[in-house]
C-alpha angles and dihedrals in degrees: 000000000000095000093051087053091052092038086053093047095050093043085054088042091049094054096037082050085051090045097052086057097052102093132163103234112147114200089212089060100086090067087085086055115091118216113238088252097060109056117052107219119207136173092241079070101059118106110211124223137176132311089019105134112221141187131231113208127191137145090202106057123068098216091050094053090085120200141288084278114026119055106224133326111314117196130178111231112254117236085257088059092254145161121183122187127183107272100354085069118202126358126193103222095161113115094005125103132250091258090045092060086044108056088043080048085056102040088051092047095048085080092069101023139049109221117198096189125070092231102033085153120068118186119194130177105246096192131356118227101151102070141064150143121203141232109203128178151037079006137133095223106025127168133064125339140209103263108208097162108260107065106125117195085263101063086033091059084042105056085045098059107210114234134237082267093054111127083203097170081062106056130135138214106207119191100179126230116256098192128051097235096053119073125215122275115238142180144177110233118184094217081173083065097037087060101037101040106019093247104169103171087108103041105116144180109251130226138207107287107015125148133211116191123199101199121201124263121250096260087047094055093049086057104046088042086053088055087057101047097038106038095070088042080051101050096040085057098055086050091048086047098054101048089056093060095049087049086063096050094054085049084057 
């Protein structure tokens, strides 16, 4: 009875092992990732969402000069996607770009102030908290991760640290899918390969919300799959193991 246990456990272990492996990844899809040499990234494209913090620079205006210390008027958007200055009221900054805010902060202040230059309001993102991609996995630092619009899936992985468990031959790059019809796109990048022979073919310019996922080695899946297995064995037998020995106490 007890072999057939061990031969049925291997045999699961075994598929769930074979499962683990069956990805899909689509070479193809990295057709629909840019290289970092091909997008110019700037600030003015940049679409700003709560809670972004941003800063309101002017040399003209006294509110937005700022201190010694600190450079212009900073302000955390509000849930509602709002800005509010002192006579100029609320502003709606979500969804706009730097440059957008800039050039309504300049038409309302025009009625108190008399501007020379064409661009008198500058409008920068302080701190970024709306958006993130994720590293998930067999990783050091995983979880989500502050998108500014020039992580590749080099200084990502990077700033993860894969772990002595990391299948990194076997990782994938994962830019979900927004409509129903249109499936995810996936690919298998060998990040091993990107760091000990330079190979950059799959180095590639990140989105909001992709995923990379490091996925576990052979050996590392049949442990963890083995902690699965064996730690409630483990902890019914300690119960087992328990009530019998209060069992023994009543007896005596």
């Amino acid at each position: 009875m007890r072999y057939q246990q061990t031969y049925g456990g291997c045999v699961l272990l075994a598929l769930v092992v074979m499962l683990g492996g069956c990805f899909s990844a689509r070479p193809e899809d990295i057709e629909a990732f840019l290289r970092p040499d091909e997008a110019q990234v700037t600030a003015d494209d940049y679409l700003m969402q709560p809670p972004d913090q941003i800063t309101v620079i002017s040399s003209k205006v006294p509110q937005l000069q700022g201190t010694v210390r600190r450079i212009g008027y900073t302000q955390t958007i509000r849930p509602d996607g709002c800005i509010s200055f002192e006579n100029i009221g609320e502003i709606h900054v979500a969804g706009k770009t730097p440059r957008q805010v800039a050039e309504i902060i300049s038409e309302r202040l025009k009625k108190f102030y008399t501007f020379a230059s064409d661009y008198p309001i500058d409008v920068r993102v302080a701190r970024n908290e709306s958006k993130y991609y994720y590293v998930i996995g067999m990783v050091t630092n995983p979880g989500a991760q502050i998108y500014t619009g020039r992580e590749t899936t080099l200084s990502a992985i990077s700033k993860a640290v894969p772990n002595v468990q990391a299948w990194e031959e076997e990782t994938q790059v994962i830019r979900p899918s927004l409509a129903l019809a249109e499936k995810p796109k996936i690919f298998k990048l060998d990040f091993k390969r990107m760091i000990e022979h330079g190979d950059m073919s799959g180095n590639v310019l990140l989105q909001e919300g992709d995923i990379i996922y490091v996925p576990p080695t052979i050996l590392a899946s049949i442990g963890l799959t083995l902690q699965e297995i064996v730690g409630p064995l483990r902890g019914g037998a300690s119960i087992v193991a328990d009530v019998e020995v209060l069992s023994d106490d009543d007896d005596d």
